[in-house]
VEXSE-579394 format. One record per atom (N, C-alpha, C, CB): x, y, z. Coordinates in steps of 0.001 Angstrom, whole numbers, plus 500000, padded with zeros to 6 digits. Glycine has a CB too. Layout:
! residues N
XYZ/...
END
This chain:
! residues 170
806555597651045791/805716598707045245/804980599387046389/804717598145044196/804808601059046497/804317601263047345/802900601610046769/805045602055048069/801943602359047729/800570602768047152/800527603805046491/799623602955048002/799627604459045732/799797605884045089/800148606535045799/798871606543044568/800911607357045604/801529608858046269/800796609916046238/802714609411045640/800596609772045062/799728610990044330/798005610890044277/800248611028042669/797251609593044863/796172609611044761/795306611181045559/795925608219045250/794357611165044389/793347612274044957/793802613710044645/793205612161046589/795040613829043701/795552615263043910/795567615499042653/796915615573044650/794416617064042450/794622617638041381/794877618873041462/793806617465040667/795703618814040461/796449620985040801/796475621369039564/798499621467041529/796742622463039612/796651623266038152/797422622671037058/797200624759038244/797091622578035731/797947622824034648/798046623804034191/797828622267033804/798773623936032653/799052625096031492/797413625307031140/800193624475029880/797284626191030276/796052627138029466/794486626292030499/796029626652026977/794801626722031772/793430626227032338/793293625266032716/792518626208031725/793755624308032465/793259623028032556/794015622319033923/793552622249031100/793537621312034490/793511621179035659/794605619056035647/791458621507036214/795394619152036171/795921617654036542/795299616794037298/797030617635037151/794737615797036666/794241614873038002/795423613260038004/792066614299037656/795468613505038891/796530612442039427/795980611012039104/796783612584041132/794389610615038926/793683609525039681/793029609061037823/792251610209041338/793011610235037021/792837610340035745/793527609363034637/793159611553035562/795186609023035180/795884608136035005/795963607071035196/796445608293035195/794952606521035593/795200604573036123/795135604250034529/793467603432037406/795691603167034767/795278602438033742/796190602113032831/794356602964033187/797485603036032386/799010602648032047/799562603549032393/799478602357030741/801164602977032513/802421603314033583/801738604835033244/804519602860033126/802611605822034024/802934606908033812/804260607470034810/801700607573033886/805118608891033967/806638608897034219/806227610117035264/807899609228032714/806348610428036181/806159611746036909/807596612599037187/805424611393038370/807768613813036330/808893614319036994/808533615451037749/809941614629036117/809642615887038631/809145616995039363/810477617803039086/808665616699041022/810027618931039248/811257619690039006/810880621084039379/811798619581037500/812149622165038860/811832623234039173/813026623900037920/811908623496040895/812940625573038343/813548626540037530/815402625891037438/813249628285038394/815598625400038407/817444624541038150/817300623655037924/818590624268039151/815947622375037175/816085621156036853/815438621110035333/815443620244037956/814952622067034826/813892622316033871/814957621686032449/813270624268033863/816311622016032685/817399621220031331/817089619598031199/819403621315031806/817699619207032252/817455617935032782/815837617024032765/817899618207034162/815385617772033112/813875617413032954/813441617056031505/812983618638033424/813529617877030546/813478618139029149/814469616768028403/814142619857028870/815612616804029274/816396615552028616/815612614232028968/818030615416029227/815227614459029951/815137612781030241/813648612279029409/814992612395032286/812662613470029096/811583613357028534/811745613227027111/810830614310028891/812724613607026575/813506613497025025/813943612331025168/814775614524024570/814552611812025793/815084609984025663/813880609454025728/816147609162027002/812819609205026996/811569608858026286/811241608766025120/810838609425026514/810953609900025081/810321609671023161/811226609439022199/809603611032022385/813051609358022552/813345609215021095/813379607242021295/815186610264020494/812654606964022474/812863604967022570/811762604464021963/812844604091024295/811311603730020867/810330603235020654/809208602880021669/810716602427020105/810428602312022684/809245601179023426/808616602633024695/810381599147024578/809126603628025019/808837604369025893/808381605583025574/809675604420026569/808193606133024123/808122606728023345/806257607669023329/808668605712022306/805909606323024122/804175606720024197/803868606754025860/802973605261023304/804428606901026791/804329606718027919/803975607807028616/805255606217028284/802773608093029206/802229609343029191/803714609853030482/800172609382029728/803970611173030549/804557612015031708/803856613076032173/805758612552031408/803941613319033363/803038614339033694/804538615467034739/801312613469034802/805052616540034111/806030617504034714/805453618145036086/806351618690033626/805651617962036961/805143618892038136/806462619737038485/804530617957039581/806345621280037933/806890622323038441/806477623176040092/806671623100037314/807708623090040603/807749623316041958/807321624995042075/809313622876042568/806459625288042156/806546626749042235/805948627620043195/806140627183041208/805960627241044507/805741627508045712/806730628555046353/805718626318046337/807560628760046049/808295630071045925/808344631049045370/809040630054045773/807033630816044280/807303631977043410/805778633148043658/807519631270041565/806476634203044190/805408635321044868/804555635386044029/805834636779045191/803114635672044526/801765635902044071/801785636799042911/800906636465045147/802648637915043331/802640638931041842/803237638690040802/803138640161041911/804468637419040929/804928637147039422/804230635821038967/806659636974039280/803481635449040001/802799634148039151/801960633835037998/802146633621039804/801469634750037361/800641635025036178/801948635225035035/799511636524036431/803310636069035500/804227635934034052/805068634152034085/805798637548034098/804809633578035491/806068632122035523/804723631600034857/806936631113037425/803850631924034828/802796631085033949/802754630655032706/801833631583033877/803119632195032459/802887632087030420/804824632280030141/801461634260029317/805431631613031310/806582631424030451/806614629657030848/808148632555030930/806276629050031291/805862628172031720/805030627309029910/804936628785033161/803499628194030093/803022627531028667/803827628025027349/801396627921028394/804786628897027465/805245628730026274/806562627886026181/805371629980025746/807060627953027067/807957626266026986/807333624895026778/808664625911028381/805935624924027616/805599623680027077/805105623641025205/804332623206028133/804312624706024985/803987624892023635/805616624556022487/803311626676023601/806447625018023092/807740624372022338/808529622944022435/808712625197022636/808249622809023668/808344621396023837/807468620115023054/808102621328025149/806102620406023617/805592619885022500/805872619931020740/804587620270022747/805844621070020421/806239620736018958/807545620369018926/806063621851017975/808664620029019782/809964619477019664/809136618071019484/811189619731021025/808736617519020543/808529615854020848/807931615748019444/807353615241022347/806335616350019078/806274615881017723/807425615998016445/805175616507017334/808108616865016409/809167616427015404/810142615680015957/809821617494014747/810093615077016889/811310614198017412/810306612566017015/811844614606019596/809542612660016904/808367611415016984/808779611302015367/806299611856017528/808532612499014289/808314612081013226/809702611941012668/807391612851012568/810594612539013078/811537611774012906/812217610546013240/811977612255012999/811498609705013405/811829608370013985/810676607824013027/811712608111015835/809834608428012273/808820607962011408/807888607116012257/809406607181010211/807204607571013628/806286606943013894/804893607941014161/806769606121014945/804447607402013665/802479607909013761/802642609259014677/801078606406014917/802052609826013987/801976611230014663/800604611107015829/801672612584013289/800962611817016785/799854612024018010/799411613123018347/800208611646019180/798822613676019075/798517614936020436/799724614747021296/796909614645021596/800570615379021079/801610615219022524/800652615724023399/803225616192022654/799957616612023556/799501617059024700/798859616154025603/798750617990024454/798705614815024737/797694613845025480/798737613161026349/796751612700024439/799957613104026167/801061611869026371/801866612953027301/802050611082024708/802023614669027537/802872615329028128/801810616611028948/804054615781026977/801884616758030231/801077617965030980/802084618429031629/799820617655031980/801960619576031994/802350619952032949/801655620545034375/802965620557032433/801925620073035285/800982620704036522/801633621289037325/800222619834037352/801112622877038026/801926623532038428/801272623771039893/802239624623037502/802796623370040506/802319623084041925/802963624255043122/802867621425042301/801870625300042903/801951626379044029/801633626605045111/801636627128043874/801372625369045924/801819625319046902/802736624201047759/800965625596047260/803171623642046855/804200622716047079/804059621563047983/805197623374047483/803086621373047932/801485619976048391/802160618753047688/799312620318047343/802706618424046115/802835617595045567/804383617206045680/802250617836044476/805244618606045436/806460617800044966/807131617756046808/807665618855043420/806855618996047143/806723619062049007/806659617270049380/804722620110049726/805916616476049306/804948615043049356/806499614657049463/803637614333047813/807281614614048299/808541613639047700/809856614412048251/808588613531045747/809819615252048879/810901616174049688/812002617105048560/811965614963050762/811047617400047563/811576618334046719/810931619227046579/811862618021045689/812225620286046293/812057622291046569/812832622875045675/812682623077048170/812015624009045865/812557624841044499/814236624871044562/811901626653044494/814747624579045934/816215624929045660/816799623803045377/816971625588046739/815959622501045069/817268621315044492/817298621360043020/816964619504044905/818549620869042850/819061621248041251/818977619631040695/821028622094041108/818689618685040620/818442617316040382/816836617224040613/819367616333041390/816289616647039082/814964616288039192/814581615162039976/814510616113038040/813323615028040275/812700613213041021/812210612859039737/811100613053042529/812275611984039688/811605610976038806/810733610126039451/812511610163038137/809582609937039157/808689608671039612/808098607810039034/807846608876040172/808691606896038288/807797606026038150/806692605348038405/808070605675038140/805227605067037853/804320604258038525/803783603341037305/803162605150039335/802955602504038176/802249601216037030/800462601483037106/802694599114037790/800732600799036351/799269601110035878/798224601357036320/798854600488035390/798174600706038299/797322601482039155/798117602566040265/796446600388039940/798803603278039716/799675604692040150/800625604029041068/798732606079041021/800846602644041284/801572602215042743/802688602513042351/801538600695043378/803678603053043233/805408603588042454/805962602544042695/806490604950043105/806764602391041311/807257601325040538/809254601971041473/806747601537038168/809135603340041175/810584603399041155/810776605060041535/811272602857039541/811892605347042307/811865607162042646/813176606954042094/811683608055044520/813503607784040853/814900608068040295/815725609529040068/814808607522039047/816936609468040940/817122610918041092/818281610901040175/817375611548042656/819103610052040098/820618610126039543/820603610981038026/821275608363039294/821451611429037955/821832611936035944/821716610759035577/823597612643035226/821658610934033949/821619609839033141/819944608294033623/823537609253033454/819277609267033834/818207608700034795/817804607600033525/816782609991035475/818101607497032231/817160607120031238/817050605644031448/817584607525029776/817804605143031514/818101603483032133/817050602832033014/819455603424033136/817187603596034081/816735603228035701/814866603277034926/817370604960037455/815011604585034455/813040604523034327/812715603491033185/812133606334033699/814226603225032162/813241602419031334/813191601178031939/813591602260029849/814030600538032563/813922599058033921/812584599017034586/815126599256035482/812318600667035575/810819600274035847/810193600429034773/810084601003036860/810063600869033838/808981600766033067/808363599345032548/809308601526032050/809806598634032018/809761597542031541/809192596066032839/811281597527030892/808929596383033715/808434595859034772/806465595931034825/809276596720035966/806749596859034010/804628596793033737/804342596351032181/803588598874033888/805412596407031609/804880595890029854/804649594454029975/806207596100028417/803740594359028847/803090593125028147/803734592870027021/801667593250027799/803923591546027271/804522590815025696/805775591978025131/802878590724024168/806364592522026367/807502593292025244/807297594851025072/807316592639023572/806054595109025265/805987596642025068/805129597524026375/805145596887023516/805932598464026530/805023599440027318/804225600231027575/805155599798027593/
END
């Protein structure tokens, strides 16, 4: 296990609100990073999450790479940005209730933080031009559990995950 990666770093989210990296201790959390050629992929691997019982509540936090994207279009990658997440979210909640479990705030369990100057995903040696997301796993005091790049990533994160659960669940 290494030390937090991410300690001390907060960058923007959607509608204002701000990511704190350090906000998260306390259980696992899934970190993907991605960008405008990983955003399919990204979306999948966060849908297997939630359609697994046991991984289903595991907070993720999306860090979009967007350090390439010029000052003057950054206000429209914004609000196309929150309106994907605004759909995403109401996907995960009907993906939740269809599995008939307790309805939540996705928003509490899914953020997105948008990283314009490429400080965070920059950190993990990903750029707007790779087409394969990072995955990061961490445990409960942010130490990374696991960096997963491969397709079909759903496996690998639920292994680390299952490396911080109690009695069976995560």
């Amino acid at each position: 296990m290494s030390a937090n990666p991410l300690a001390g770093h907060v960058i923007p989210g959607v509608n204002g609100t701000a990511v704190d990296f350090d906000a998260h201790r306390g259980a696992p959390l899934v970190v993907v990073l991605g960008n405008r050629h990983t955003q399919k992929t990204g979306h999948e691997i966060i849908e297997s999450l939630r359609s697994h019982p046991q991984t289903m509540s595991v907070p993720v936090v999306q860090v979009a790479c967007l350090r390439d994207v010029p000052k003057p279009l950054q206000a429209m990658a914004t609000r196309h940005i929150t309106a994907g997440y605004r759909a995403q979210l109401s996907d995960l909640a009907a993906r939740r209730a269809a599995l008939g479990a307790p309805a939540v705030d996705e928003s509490t369990l899914l953020n997105i933080a948008l990283d314009w100057t490429g400080e965070v995903t920059g950190g993990f040696g990903f750029s707007a031009a790779d087409r394969t997301p990072v995955v990061l796993v961490l445990d409960h005091e942010q130490r990374q559990l696991a960096r997963v790049t491969e397709p079909g990533a759903f496996a690998a994160i639920r292994a680390a995950l299952a490396t911080t659960s109690v009695e069976g669940t995560v």
